[in-house]
N, C-alpha and C positions, 0 to 999 in steps of 0.2 A: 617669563624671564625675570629672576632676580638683577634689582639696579644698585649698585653698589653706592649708593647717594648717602657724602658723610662717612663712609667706610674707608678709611686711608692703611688699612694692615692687610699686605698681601696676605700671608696666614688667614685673617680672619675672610677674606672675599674666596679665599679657594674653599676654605675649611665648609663654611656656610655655603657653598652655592650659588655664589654670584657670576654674574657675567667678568670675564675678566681678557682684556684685548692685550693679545701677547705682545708685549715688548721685549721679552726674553734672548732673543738673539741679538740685539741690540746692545742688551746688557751682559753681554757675552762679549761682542764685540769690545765695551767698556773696561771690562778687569781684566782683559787679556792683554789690551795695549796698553796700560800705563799706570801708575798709582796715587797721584795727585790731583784729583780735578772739583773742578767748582762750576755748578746749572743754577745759572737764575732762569728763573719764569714766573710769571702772574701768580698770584693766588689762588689758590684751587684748581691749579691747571696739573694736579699728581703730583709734585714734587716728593710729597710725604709717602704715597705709594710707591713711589721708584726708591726713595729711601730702605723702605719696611722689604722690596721684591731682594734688594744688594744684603737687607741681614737676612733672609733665611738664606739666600745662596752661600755666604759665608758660613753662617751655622750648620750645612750639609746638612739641611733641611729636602734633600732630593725626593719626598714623596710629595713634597706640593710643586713640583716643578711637572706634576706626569701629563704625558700630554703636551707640554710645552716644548719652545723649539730648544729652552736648554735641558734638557734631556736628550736630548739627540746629539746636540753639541759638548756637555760635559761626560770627562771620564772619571775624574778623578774624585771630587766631593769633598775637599780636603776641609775639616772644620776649625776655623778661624775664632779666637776669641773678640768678641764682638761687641764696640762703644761705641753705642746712641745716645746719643745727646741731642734731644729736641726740644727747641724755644717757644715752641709756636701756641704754647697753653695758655702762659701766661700775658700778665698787662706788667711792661715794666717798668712803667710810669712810678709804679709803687717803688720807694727807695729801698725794701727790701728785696724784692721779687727775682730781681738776678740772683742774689747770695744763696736765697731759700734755693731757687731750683736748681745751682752748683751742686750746692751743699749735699741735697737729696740726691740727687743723682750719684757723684765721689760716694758717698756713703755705702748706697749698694753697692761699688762696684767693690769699694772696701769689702765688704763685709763675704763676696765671693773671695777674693783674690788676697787679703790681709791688710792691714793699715800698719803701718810705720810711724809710730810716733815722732818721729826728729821729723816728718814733712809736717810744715803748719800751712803754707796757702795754697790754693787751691792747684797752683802749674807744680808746684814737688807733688801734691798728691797722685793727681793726674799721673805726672812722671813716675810715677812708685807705681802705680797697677799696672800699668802699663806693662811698664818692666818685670811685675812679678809674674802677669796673665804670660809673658811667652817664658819664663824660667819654668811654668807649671804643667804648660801645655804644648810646650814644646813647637810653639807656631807663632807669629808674627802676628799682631793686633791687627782690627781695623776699625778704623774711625767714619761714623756720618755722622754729621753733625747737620740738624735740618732747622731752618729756618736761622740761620746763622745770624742776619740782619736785624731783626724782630726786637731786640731790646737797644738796639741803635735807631729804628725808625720809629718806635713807642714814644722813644724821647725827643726828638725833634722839637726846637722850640725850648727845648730846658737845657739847656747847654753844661750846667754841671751834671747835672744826672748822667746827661749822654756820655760825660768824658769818662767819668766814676764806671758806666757798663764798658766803655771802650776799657779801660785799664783791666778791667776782670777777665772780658772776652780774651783780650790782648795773650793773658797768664796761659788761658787753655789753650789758643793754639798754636802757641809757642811752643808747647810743647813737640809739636809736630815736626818741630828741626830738632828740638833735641833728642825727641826719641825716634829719629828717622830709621834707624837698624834695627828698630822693631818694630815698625809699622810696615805689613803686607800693603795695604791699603786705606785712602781715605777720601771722603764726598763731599764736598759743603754744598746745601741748598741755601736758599734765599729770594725775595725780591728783586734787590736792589745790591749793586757791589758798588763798597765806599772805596772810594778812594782814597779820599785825605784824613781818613779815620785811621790809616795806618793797621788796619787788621792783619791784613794780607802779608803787610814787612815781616808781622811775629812769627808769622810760618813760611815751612816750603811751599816755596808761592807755586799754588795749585794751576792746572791745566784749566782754562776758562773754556771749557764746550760751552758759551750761550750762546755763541752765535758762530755754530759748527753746523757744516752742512754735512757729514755722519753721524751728528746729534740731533737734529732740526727736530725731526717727530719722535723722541724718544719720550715725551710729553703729550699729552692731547691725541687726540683721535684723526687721521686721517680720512679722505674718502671711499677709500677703497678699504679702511678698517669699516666702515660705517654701511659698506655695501655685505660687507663679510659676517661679520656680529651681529647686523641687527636690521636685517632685511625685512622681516615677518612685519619687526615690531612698526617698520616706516608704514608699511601698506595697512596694517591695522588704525596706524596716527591717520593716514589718509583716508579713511574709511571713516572716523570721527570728524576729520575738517573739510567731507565732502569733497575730494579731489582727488587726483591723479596720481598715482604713484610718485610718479616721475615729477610731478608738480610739486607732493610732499616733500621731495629730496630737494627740490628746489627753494623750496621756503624755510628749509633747515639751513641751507647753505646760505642763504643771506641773513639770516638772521643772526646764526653761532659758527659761519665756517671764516676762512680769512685770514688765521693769522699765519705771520711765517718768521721764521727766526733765522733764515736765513737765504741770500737772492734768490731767484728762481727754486726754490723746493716746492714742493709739497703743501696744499693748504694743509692746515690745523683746525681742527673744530675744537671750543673749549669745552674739555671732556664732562664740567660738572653743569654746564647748564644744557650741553647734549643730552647728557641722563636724565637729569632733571624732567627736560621738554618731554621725551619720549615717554618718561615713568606718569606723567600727566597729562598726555596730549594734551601740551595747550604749548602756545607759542611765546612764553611769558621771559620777562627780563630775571631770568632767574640768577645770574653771574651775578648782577648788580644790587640787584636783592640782598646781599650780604653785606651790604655797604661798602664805601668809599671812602679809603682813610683821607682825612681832613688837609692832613699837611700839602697834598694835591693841590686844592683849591688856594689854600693861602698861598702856596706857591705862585699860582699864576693870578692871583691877582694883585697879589707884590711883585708884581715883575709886569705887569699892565701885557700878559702872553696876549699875542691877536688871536683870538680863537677861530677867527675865518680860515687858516689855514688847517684847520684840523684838516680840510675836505683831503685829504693825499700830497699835501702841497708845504710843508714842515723839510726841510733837507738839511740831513745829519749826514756827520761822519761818524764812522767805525766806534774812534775813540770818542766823542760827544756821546754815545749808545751806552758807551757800557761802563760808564763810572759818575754815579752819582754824585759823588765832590761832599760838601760840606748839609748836603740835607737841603738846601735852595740855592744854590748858584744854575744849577743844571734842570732847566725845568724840561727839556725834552727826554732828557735820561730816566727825570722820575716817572715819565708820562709812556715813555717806554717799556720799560723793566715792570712798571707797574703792568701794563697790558693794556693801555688806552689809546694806544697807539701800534702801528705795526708797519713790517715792511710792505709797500706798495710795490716800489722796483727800483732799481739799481742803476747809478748812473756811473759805468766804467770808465771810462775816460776821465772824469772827474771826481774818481770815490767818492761820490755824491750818493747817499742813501734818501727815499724819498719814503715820507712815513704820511700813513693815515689812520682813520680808523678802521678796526679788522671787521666790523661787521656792524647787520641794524643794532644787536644790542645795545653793546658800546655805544654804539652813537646816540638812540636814541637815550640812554639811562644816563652819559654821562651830562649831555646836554640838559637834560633833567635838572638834574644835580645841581648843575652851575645857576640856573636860573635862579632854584631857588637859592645858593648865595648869594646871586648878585641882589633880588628882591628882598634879600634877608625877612624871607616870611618861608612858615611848613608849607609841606608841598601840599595840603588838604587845602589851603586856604588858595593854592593857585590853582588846581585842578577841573575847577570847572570854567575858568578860565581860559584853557590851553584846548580844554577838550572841545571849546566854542569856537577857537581859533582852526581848529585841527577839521572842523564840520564846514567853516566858511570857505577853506584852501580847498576840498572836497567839493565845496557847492561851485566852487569858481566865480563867490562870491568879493567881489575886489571890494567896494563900498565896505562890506562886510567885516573883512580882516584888513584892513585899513584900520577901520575903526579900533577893532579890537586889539588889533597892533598899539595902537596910542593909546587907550585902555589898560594894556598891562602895563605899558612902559610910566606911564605916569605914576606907576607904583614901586620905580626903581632910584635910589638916593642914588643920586649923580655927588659923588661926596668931592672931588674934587672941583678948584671953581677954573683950572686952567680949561681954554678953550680946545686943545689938540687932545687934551684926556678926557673931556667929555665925548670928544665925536667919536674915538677910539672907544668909551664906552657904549656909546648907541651904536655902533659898527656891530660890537660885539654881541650886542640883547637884541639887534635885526637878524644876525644871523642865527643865533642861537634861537629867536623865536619862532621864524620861520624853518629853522633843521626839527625843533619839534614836532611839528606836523607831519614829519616823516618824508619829507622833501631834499634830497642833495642840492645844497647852494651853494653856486660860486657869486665869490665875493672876488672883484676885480677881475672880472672873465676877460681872457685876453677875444680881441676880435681884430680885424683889417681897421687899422686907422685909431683904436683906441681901445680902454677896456671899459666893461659893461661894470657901474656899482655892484649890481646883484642882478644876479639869474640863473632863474629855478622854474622848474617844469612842472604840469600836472598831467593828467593823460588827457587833456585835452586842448590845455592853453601849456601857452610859455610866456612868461614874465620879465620883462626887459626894465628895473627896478633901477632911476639915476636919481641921487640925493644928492641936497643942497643945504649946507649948513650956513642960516642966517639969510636964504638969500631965496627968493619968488619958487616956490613949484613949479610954473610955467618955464622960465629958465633951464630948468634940469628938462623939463617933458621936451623942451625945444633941442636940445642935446644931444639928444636922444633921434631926432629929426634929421638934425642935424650932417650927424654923422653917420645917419643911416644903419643904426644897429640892427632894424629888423632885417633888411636882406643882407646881414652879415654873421645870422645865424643860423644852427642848423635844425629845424623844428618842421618836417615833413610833415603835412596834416594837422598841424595846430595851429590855433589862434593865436596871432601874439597881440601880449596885454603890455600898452607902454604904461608906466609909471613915474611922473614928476613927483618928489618929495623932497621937502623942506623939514629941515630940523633946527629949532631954535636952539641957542645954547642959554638964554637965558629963561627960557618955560622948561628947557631939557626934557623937551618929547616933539613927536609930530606934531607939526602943526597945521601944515597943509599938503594936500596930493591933487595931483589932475590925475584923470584917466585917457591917454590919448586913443 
């Protein structure tokens, strides 16, 4: 099986040979109901492929369609004159980098459809081919425009640059109202939908399917696509990682399955590091691998986010989801739309959305991530560090990762000197040290009569984890006693390990622990 890894041109994935998991009916479904709409999703979750599948359907491209379910569904093939516009190449950090890629792109379309000298910026230009592609062709335009966000999220942090691509972006799709009686159709992709960037006012404010449940999986790989597509290839992966079929399907699904975009649907697998995994049996963080745009992390840590609630435990509303604001007011919006987050379940009564992380990748890569922010050292220099940590939680060695717990932490600036920001920092490098090792940890676990600091399980112990800021180990281990948390948890067959821990805030690390 060819994997289409890095190949985002439906043309090129049919032409070549690649595997390709029919969304076709779907997008059938899409240009027959409406002709304004806007899909955010993650990076590398297809955007650019559902873009490239909408221009050859409009180009009555119907010989790469054979086989597919639109073929069975289209009759007509009508061909569309066709404006792609995609951001996603460049860095637009560069103060020219917007203008060049307008420029080049208007150019060709000029140089098809004719240039008018009386349009001088870029929204008359636009508006003049437009308008001549249906005088010539006798068919109404369509517009996709992929990665729409991309030179407003580049700039982040540079606030004239950002306004100077808002005003250009602003020109082009504006046009979109004023050349509405000649536009058949059009798509915006993106990460991220601004809000107070005012994009959206310039045009017919487009159909938002991101969080459509007849859009949900029009993105990303299902499990019943994954049972369908690429059956041979799981049992061959599992034949390489010595396991069970059925166990292989199982280590896919925690690793890359998870996300949903919208309540109760359909899990999502993220399509590029599915491929990935399977194109190299190996179980690797490959989504993350790509990196992690930075303004993430400055985000939450200008905003002191708790990151203990990553565990599914974050509750958003609708509108918080799905409008990023000014680039950092909305740190769950970025952490959403980005992909770092996902829906977990829905709380009706209360349009209460409950988010977590979609799966081990994400978790484990983003936690990663942040660590080495907060230690501000490469991750080469923590890495043998974490993997000694990751072998002691393994041994169910307490003394062990204790130590090596105050070990890394002693290598983390505590830069503020207020006492409630420091403990919210060491809240945050406990949990984040311990979610390393591949451990789901509740941080403030509710129980009968109180809640648990930290608790995290191993396959053989469970960890009943109370901290004390500035104040005796034994205290917290007696707490813990106390109130009786071990018969107030749920740990069938395991050990439980109590935990007293003291945190000073003027050494700003552990200081001491008992082991009850």
């Amino acid at each position: 099986m060819k994997y289409p890894i890095g190949i985002q041109t439906f043309e090129k994935i049919v032409e070549g040979g690649y595997v390709y998991v029919d969304k076709t009916e779907l997008i059938y479904q899409l240009v027959s109901s409406g002709e304004y709409y806007f899909l955010s999703r993650p990076r590398r979750f297809g955007k650019s492929l559902l873009t490239t599948t909408l221009e050859s359907y409009f180009l009555g491209r119907k010989e790469l369609f054979r086989g597919l379910a639109m073929e069975r569904l289209e009759k007509d093939w009508t061909v569309h004159p066709v404006f792609h516009l995609d951001f996603s190449a460049a860095d637009y950090t560069d103060a020219t980098a917007l203008d060049s890629r307008i420029e080049l792109t208007i150019s060709g379309w000029e140089d098809k459809y004719g240039k008018n000298k009386a349009e001088k910026n870029f929204g008359e230009r636009f508006y003049g081919v437009i308008s001549r592609a249906k005088e010539q062709t006798g068919q109404k335009a369509v517009l996709l425009i992929d990665e729409y966000d991309k030179p407003l999220t580049d700039t982040i942090g540079k606030p004239e640059q950002q306004d100077r691509n808002r005003a250009l972006l602003q020109s082009i799709y504006g046009v979109m109202k004023r050349a509405d009686s000649s536009i058949r159709f059009a798509f915006l992709t993106g990460v991220t939908r601004y809000g107070k960037l005012g994009i959206f006012s310039a045009a017919n404010n487009p159909q938002d399917i991101s969080m459509s449940r007849d859009y949900a999986t029009i993105c990303g790989i299902t499990e019943a696509e994954l049972h369908e597509y690429f059956d041979d290839e799981v049992m061959e992966f599992a034949k390489v990682m010595n396991v069970t079929k059925d166990e292989m399907y199982e280590l896919l699904k925690r690793k890359y399955d998870g996300y949903h975009f919208y309540p109760n649907t359909e899990d999502v697998y993220n399509p590029f590091s599915l491929l990935g995994a399977l194109c190299a049996k190996s179980l690797d963080n490959v989504w993350f691998a790509t990196g992690t745009p930075t303004y993430l992390v400055k985000i939450l840590k200008k905003k002191n986010f708790d990151l203990t609630k990553f565990n599914n435990d974050i509750a958003a509303t609708a509108e918080s989801m799905a409008t990023f604001g000014n680039g950092e007011e909305n740190v769950t919006a970025a952490l959403y739309q980005s992909g770092y987050l996902t829906i977990k379940s829905y709380e009706q009564d209360n349009n209460v959305y409950r988010l977590g992380f979609p799966n081990e990748e994400v978790a484990e890569g983003f936690v990663r991530y942040l660590i080495v922010e907060y230690a501000e050292k490469k991750i080469d220099e923590l890495d043998a560090d974490f993997i000694q940590l990751r072998r002691y939680v393994q041994a169910n060695d307490v003394e062990g990762f204790m130590q090596q717990m105050q070990f890394i932490m002693s290598q983390i600036p505590f830069e503020s000197n207020e006492p409630k920001m420091i403990e919210a920092n060491f809240r945050n490098m406990l949990y984040l040290m311990i979610r390393s090792t591949g451990r789901t940890v509740s941080v403030e676990f509710p129980v009968l009569g109180g809640r648990i600091d930290v608790f995290f399980e191993t396959k053989e112990c469970a960890y009943i984890i109370e901290c004390k800021r500035d104040q005796s180990a034994a205290e917290a281990l007696a707490q813990i006693d106390e109130k009786k948390y071990s018969a107030r948890i749920s740990a069938p067959g395991k050990r439980i390990v109590k935990i007293g821990a003291s945190f000073s805030t003027i050494e700003r690390n552990l200081t001491e622990w008992v082991v009850g």
